[in-house]
N, C-alpha and C positions, 0 to 999 in steps of 0.2 A: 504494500500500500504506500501513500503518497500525496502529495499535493505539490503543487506548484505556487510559485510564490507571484501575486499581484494577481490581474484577473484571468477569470478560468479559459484554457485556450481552446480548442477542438478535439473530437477525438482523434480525427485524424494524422495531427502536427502530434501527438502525442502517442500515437499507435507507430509512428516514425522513430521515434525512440530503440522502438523494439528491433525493430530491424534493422537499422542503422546505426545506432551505440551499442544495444548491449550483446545481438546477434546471440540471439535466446529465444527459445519459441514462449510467448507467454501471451495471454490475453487481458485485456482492459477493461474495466466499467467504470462507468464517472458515478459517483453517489451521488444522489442529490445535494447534499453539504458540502458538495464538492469533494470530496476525498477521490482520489483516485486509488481502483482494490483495482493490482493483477495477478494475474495467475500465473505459476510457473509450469513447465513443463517436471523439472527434476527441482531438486533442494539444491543442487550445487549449482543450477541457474541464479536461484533464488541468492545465493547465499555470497555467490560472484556479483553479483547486481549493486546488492547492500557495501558489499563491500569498497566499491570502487567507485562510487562519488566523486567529488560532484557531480550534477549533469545539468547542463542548461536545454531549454527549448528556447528557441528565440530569445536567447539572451536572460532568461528567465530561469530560475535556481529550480531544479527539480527534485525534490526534497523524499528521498525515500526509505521508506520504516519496518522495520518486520509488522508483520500483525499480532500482536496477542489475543489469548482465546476471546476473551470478554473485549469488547472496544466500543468507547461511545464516541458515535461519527461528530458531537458536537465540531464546532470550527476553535475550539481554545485553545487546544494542541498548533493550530494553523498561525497561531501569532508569532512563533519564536521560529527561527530561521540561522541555522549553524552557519556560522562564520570561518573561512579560511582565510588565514594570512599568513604571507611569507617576510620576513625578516631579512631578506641579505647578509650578509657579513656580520651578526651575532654574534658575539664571542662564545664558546663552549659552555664559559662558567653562567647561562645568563638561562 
């Protein structure tokens, strides 16, 4: 599962993902609350997916989550948005 950050895009530009970054067989639903649920083929699609972030759609942060058993589709989860930053030339001890 997942969301996208700012407004919700198509399924299309988002079914692209699939085939074209993660080159995984899986399928998509958009929730109504927007969540995006997909389905993997195997757990090690799944599990390659998560692991290898970030992903943008259109310049847009594609934010993806394992599912756990219980999950409320609320949007409260959808406020916070993991940050990458690189530092250049950091010293070791820092």
């Amino acid at each position: 599962m997942g969301y996208v950050v700012g407004k919700s895009l198509g399924l299309k530009a988002l079914s692209n993902i699939i085939s074209s970054t993660w080159r995984c067989e899986a399928s998509l639903a958009i929730h109504k609350s927007g969540w995006l649920v997909y389905r993997f083929k195997t757990v090690d699609d799944k599990l390659t997916v998560l692991a290898n972030g970030p992903y943008l759609v259109y310049g847009r942060p594609l934010i993806p989550k394992a599912m756990p058993k219980y999950f409320d589709f609320g949007t409260d989860e959808m406020s916070c948005v993991p940050v990458w930053v690189k530092f250049p030339n950091l010293p070791l001890k820092c």
